[in-house]
C-alpha positions as CSV (number, residue, x, y, z in Angstrom):
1,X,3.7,14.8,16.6
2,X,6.1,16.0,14.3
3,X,6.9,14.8,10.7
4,X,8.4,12.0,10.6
5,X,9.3,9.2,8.2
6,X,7.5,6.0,8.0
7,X,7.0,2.7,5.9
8,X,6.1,5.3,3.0
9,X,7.3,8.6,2.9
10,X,7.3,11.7,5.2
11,X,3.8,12.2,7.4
12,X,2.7,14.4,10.1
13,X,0.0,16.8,10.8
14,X,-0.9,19.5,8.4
15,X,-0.7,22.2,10.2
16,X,3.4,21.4,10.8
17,X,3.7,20.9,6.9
18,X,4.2,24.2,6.8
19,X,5.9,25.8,3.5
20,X,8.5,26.1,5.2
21,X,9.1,22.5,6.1
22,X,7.6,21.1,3.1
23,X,10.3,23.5,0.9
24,X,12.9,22.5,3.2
25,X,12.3,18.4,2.8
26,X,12.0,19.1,-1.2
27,X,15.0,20.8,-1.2
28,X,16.7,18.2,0.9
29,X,15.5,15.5,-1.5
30,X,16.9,17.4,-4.4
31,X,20.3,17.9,-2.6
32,X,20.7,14.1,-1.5
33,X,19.3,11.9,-4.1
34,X,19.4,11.8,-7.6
35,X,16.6,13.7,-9.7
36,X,17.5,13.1,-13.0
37,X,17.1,16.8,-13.6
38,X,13.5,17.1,-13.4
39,X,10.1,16.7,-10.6
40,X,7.1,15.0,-11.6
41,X,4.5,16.0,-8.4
42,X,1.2,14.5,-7.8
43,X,-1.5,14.5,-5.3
44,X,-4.1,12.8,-3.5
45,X,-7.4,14.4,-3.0
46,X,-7.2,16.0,1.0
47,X,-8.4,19.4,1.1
48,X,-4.5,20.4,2.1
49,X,-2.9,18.5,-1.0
50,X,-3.2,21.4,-3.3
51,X,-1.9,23.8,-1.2
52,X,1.3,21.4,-0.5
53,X,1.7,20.3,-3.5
54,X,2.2,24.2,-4.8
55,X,4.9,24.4,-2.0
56,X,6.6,21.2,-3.4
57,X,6.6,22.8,-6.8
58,X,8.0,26.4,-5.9
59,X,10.4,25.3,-3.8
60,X,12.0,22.5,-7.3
61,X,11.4,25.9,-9.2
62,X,13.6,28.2,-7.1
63,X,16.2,24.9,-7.4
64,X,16.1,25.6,-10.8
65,X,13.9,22.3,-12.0
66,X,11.9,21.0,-14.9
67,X,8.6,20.8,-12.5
68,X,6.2,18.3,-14.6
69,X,2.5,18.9,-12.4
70,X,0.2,15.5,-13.2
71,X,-2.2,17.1,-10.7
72,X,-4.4,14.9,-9.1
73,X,-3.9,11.4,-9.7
74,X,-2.4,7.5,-8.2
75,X,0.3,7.1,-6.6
76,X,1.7,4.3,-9.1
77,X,0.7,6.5,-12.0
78,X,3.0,9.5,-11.1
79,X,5.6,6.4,-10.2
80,X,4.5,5.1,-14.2
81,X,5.3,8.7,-15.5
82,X,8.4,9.5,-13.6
83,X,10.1,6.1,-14.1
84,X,9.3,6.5,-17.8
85,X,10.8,10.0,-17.9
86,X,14.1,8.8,-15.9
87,X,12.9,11.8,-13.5
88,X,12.0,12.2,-10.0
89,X,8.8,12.6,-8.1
90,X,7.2,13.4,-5.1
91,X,3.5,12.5,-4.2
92,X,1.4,14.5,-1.7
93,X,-0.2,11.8,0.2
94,X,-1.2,11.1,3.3
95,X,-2.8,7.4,2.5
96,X,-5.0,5.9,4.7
97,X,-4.9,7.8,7.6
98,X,-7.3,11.3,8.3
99,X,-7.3,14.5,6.0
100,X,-5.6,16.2,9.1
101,X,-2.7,14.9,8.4
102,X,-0.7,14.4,5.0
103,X,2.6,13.3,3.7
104,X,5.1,13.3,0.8
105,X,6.6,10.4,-0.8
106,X,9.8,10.5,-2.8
107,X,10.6,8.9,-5.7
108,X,14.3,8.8,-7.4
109,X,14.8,7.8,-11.2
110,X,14.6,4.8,-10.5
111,X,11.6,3.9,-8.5
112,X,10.5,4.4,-4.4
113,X,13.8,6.1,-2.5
114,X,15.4,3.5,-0.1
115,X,16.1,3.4,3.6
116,X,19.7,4.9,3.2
117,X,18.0,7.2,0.8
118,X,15.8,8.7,3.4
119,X,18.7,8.9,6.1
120,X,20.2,11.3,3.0
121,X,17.1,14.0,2.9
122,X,16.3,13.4,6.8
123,X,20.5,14.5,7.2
124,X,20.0,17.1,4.3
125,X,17.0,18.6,5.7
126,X,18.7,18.7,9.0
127,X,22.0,20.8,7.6
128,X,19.8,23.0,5.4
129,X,21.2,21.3,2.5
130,X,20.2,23.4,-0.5
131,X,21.0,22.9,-4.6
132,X,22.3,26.5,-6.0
133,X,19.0,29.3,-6.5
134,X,17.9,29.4,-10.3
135,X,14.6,29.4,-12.0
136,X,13.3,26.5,-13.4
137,X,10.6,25.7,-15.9
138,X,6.6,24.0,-14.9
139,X,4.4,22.3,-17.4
140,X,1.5,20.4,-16.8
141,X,1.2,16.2,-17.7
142,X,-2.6,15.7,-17.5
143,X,-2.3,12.5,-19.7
144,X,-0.4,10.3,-17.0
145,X,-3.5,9.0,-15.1
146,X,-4.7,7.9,-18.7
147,X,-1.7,6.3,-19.7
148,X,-1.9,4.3,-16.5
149,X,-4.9,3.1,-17.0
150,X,-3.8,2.3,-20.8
151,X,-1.3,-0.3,-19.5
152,X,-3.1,-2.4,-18.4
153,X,-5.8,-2.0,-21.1
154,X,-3.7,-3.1,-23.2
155,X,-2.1,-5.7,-21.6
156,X,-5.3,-7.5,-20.6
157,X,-7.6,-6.9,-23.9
158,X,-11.3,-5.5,-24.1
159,X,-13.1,-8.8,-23.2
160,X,-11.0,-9.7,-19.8
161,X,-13.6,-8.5,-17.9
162,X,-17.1,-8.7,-20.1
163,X,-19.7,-9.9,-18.3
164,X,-18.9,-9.0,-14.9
165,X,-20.8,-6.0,-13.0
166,X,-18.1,-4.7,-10.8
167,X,-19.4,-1.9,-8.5
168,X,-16.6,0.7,-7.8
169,X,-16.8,2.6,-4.0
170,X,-15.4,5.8,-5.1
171,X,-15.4,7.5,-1.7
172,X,-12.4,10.4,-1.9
173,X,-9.7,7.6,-3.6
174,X,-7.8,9.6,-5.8
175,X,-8.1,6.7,-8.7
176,X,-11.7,6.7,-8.6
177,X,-12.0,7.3,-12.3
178,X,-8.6,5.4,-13.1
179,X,-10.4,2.0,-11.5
180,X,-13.9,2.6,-13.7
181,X,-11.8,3.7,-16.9
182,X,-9.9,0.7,-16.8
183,X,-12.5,-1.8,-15.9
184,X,-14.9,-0.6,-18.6
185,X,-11.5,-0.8,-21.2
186,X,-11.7,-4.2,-19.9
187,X,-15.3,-4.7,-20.5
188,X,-16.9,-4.7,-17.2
189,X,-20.0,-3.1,-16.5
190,X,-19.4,-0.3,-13.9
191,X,-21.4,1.0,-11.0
192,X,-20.1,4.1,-9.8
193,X,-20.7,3.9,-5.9
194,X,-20.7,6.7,-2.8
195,X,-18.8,9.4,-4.7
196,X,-17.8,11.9,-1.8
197,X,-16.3,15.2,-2.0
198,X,-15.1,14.8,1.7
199,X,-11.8,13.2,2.4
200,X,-13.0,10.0,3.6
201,X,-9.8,7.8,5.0
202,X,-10.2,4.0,4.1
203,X,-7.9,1.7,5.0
204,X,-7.9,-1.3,2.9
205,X,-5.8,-3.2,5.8
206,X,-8.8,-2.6,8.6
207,X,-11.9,-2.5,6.6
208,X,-14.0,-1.5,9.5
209,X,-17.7,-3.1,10.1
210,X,-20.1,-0.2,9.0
211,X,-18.1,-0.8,5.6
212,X,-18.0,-4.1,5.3
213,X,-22.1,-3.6,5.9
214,X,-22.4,-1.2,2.6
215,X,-20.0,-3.6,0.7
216,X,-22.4,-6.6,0.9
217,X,-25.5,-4.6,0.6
218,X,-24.2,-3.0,-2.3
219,X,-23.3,-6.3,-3.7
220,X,-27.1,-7.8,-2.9
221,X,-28.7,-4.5,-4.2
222,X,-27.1,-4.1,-7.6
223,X,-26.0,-8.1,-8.6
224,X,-22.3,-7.3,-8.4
225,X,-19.6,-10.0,-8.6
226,X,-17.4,-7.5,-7.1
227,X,-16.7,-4.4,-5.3
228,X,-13.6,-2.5,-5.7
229,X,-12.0,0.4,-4.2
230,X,-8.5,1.6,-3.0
231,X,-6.7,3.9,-0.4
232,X,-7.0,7.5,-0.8
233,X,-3.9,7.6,-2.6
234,X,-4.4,4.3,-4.6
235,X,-1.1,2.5,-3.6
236,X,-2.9,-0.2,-2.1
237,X,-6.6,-2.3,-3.3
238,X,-9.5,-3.4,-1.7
239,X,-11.8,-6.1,-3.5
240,X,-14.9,-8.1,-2.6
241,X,-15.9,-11.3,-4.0
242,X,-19.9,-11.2,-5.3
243,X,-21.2,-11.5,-1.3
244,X,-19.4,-8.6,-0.4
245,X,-17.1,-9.8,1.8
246,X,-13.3,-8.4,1.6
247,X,-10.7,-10.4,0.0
248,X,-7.4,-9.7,2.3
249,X,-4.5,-7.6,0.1
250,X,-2.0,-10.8,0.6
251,X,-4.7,-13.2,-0.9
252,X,-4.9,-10.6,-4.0
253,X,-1.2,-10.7,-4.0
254,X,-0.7,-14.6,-4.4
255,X,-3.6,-15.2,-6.6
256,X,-2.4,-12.0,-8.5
257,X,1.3,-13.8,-8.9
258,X,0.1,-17.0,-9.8
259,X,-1.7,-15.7,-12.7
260,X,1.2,-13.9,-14.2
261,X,3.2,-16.9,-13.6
262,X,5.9,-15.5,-11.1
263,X,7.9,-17.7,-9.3
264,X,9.9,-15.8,-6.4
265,X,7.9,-13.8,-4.1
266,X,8.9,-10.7,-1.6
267,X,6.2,-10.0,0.9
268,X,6.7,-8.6,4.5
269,X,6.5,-11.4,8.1
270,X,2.8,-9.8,8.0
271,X,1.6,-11.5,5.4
272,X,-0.5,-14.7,5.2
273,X,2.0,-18.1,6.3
274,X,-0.2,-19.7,3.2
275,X,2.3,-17.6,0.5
276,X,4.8,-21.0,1.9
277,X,2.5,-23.8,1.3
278,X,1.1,-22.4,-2.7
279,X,2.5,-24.9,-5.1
280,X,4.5,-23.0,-8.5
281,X,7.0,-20.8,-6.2
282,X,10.3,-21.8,-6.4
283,X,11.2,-19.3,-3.4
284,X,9.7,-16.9,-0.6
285,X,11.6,-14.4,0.8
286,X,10.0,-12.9,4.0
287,X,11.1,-9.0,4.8
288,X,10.2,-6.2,7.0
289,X,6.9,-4.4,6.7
290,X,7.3,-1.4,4.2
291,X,7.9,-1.4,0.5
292,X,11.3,-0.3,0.5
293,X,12.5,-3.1,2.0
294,X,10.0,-5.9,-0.2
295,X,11.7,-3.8,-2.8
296,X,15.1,-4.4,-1.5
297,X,14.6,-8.3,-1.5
298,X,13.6,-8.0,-5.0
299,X,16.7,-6.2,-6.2
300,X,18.5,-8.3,-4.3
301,X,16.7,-11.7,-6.3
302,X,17.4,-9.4,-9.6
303,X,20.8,-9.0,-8.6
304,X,21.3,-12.9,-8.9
305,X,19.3,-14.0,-11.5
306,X,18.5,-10.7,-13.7
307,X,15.6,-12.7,-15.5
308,X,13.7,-13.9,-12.6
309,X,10.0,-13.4,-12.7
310,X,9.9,-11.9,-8.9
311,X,7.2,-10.0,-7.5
312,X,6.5,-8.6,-4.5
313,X,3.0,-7.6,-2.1
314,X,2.2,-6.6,1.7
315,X,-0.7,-7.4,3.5
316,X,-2.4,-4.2,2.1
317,X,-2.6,-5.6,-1.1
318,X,-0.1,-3.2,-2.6
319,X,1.4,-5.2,-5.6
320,X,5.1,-5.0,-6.9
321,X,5.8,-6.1,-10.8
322,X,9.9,-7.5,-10.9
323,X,10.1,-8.7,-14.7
324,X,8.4,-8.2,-17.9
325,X,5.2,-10.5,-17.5
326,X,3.6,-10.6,-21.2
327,X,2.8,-7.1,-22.3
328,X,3.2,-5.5,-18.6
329,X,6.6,-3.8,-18.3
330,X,8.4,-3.7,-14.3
331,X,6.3,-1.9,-12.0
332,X,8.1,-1.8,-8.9
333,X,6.1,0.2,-6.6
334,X,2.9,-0.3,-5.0
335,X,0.4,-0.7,-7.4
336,X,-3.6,-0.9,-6.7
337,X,-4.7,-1.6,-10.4
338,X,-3.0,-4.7,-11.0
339,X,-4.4,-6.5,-7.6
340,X,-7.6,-5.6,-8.3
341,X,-7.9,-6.4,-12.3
342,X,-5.5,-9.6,-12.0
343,X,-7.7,-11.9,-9.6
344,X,-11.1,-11.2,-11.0
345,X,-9.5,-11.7,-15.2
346,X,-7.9,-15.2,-13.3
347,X,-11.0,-16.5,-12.1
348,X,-13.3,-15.2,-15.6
349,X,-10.8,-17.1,-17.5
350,X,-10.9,-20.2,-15.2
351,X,-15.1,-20.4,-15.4
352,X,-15.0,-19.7,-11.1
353,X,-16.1,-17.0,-9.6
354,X,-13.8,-15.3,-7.0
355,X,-14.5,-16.8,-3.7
356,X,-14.4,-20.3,-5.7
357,X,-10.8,-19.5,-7.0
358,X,-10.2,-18.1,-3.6
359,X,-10.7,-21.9,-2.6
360,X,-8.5,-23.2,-4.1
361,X,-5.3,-22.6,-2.3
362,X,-4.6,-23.5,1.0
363,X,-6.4,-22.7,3.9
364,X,-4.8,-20.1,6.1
365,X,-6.9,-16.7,7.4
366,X,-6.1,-13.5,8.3
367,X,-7.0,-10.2,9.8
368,X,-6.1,-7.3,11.1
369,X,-6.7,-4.2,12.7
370,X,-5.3,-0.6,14.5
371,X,-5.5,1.0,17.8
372,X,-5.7,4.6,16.6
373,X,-4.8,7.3,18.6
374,X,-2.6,5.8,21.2
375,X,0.1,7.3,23.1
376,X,3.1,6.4,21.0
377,X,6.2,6.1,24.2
378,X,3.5,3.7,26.1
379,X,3.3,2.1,22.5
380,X,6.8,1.9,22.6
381,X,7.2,1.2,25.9
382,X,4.9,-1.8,25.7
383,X,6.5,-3.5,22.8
384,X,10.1,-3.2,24.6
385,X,8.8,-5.5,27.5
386,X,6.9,-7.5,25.4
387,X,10.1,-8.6,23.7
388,X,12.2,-8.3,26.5
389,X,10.6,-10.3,29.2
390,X,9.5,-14.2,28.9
391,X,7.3,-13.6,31.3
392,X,5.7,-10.7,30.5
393,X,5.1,-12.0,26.9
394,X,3.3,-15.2,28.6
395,X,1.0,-13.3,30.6
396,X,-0.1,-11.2,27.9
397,X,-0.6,-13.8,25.4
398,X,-1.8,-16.9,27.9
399,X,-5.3,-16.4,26.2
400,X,-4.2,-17.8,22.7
401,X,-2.3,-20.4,24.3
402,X,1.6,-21.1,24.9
403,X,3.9,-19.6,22.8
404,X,6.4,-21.9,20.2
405,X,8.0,-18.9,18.5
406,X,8.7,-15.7,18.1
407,X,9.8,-13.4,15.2
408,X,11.1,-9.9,15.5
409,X,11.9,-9.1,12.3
410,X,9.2,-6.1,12.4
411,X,7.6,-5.7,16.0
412,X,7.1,-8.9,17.3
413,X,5.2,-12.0,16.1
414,X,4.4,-14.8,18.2
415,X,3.2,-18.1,16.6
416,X,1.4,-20.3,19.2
417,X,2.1,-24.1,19.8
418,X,-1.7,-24.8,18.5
419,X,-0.5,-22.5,15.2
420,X,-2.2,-19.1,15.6
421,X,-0.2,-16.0,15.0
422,X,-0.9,-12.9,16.9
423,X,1.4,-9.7,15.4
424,X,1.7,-6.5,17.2
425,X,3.5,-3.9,15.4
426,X,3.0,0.0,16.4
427,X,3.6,2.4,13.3
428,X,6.9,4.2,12.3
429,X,5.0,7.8,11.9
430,X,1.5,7.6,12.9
431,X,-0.3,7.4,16.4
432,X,-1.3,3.6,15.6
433,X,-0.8,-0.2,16.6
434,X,-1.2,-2.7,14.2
435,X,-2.8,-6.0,15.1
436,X,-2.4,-9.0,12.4
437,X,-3.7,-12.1,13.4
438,X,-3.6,-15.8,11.7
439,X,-5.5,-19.0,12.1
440,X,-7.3,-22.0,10.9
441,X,-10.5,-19.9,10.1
442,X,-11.2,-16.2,9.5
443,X,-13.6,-15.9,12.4
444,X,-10.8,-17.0,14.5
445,X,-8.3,-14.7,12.9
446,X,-10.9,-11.9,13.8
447,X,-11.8,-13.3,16.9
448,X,-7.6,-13.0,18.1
449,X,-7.7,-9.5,16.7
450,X,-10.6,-8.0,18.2
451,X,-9.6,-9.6,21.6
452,X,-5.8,-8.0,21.4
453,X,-7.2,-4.7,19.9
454,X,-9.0,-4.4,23.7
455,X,-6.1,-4.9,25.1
456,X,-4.2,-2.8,23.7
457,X,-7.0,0.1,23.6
458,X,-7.0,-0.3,28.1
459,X,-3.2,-0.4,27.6
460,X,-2.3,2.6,25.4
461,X,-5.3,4.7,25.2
């Protein structure tokens, strides 16, 4: 599979991130976007992420660059410390998925590049689009994982979290320190969980059971009220409440919005139907599957009402900040941090603990899943008849019942006349199909995902 852009950034196997490519895509991005005269580069902790992160830098020095290296760090801290600095960035990343493969995200001035911005590099990279040979100068920012974690320790205070023991699963995330500075500035007591010097690849979105297992042992074992942990490059959060059972990203994002006090919300057609049905938001807007395009709807709410206190999250619990909310400046990328501190200061401050505040809004359940691996035309090939032939789509989901509705704003999403939601989506640069699901209970909603996830294993394998 060759690199390719996706929902976040340009991925594909290591070994065809060659130098080569890799200078070729920076200089591309320098060529076709704005840089603001200056490259902040970060980078997740895959054993290949040093190696292409020194290609990224070389090739913005040749270009004739400031290069600003922040080293190994989040994905919404370099955003922090290039947004601050007016300046570019690119993180080395490959996510979630396995240390054979990596990735590189692109940031302009002034935040996460947009669809028509990636058409630009993908057409520059194509042309050999170049900026004129000169030398540029490198320096080192060691302190921007620290002033991340600084915002928010500030913004919340030292006694947010007192009282709580929050276990941290450090496993190869890249903000494994970040979450247990933070949480401690917030007056947590930390236990620092499964450190690994492997590259293990945890997605947040598709917890898988051993995991879930550990979580709620770890939870029994050491008396936590919670277990945190991100992706490996900490763009999206993963939190248990005190059983050790995973709280899904889009239930973080509403209960994070309601306790900042927001009142327009941007989140993609995968997220939880319940986002329509909380009380306090004065509107929804429902958007394609990807951050740039959540981030588009919020511009787009901005553009009309410049003081609107708009926010957006995905189903992965990635968590976009629109407005100044009390002492936390605009954040529009997708931040882990603020997910995971948000929920458990809410429900602290409330008396409850976090499945009880959980409780409180209305009762819709998700889940979801990938097919790894799959052959991507079949994939493709699949989804085209699903969406193209009534009776193809009623054979395939007669099981859940008869079908009331679809929606194809992002693969195709079919809402049953009894109210269940089955979602099949493959992904834009990775050998995966998503499977969301929705229903009246979560063993349902895993139930409907398991069942498809067979299907489409026979189907595509």
């Amino acid at each position: 599979m060759a690199p390719s852009f996706g929902t976040s950034g340009l991925r594909g196997l290591v070994t065809e991130l060659t130098p080569e490519l890799v200078a070729r895509y920076t200089h591309a991005f320098l060529a076709a976007c704005p840089n603001g005269g200056a490259l902040f580069v970060g980078r997740d902790l895959r054993p290949s992420s040093p190696r292409i992160a020194e290609n990224v830098i070389e090739a913005a020095l040749s270009a004739g660059l400031r290069v600003v290296d922040c080293g190994a760090l989040s994905t919404p801290a370099l955003a922090l410390a290039s947004l601050g600095a007016k300046a570019s960035a690119i993180m080395i990343t490959g996510s979630h998925i396995p240390a054979d493969r990596n990735g590189l995200k692109f940031y302009v001035p002034s935040g996460e590049i947009s669809k028509a911005d990636e058409a630009a590099i993908v057409a520059a990279a194509e042309n050999g689009s170049t900026l004129p040979m000169s030398k540029g100068t490198l320096e080192a920012a060691p302190q921007a994982a620290a002033t991340y974690v600084e915002r928010y320790a500030a913004a919340f205070g030292p006694a947010a979290l007192g009282e709580l023991r929050i276990g941290v699963y450090r496993h190869s995330s890249v903000a494994r320190d970040e979450m247990e500075a933070a949480l401690r500035a917030l007056g947590a007591e930390v236990v620092s969980l499964a450190h690994s010097d492997t590259f293990i690849p945890v997605d947040t979105e598709a917890v898988d059971p051993a995991t879930r297992s550990m979580l709620a042992q770890w939870c029994k074992e050491y008396g936590l009220d919670s277990v945190v942990s991100t992706d490996g490059d900490a763009d999206r959060p993963m939190v248990t409440d005190a059983a050790g059972v995973v709280v899904p990203g889009d239930i973080l994002g509403v209960l994070t919005a309601l306790h900042l006090g927001a009142t327009e919300i941007c989140t993609p057609v995968s997220s939880n139907d319940m986002v329509n049905l909380v009380a306090g938001f004065d509107a929804v807007h429902m958007t394609r599957i990807g951050s740039p395009f959540v981030i588009a709807a919020m511009e787009e709410v901005l553009a009309h009402n410049p003081m609107a206190k708009v926010v957006g999250f995905e189903a992965n619990g990635g968590f976009l900040l629109g407005y100044q909310a009390g002492m936390l400046a605009p954040l529009m990328t997708r931040d882990s941090l603020l997910p995971i501190i948000a929920p458990l200061v809410a429900a602290k401050a409330t008396g409850k603990t976090l499945r009880e505040t959980i409780g409180t809004l209305p009762p819709v359940f998700t889940a979801a899943d990938r097919v790894q691996e799959i052959d991507r035309e079949k994939a493709g090939a699949l989804l085209a008849e699903l969406i193209g032939s009534a009776s193809a789509r009623d054979d395939f989901f007669k099981s859940t019942g008869d079908i009331a509705s679809l929606d194809l704003t992002d693969g195709l999403r079919v809402k049953t006349t009894k109210g269940e939601v089955v979602h099949l989506r493959p992904s834009g640069n990775a050998p995966e199909f998503r499977v969301y699901a929705q229903a009246a209970t979560t063993a349902r909603a895993e139930e409907i995902v398991a069942q498809y996830m067979r299907m489409l294993s026979e189907r595509l394998g």
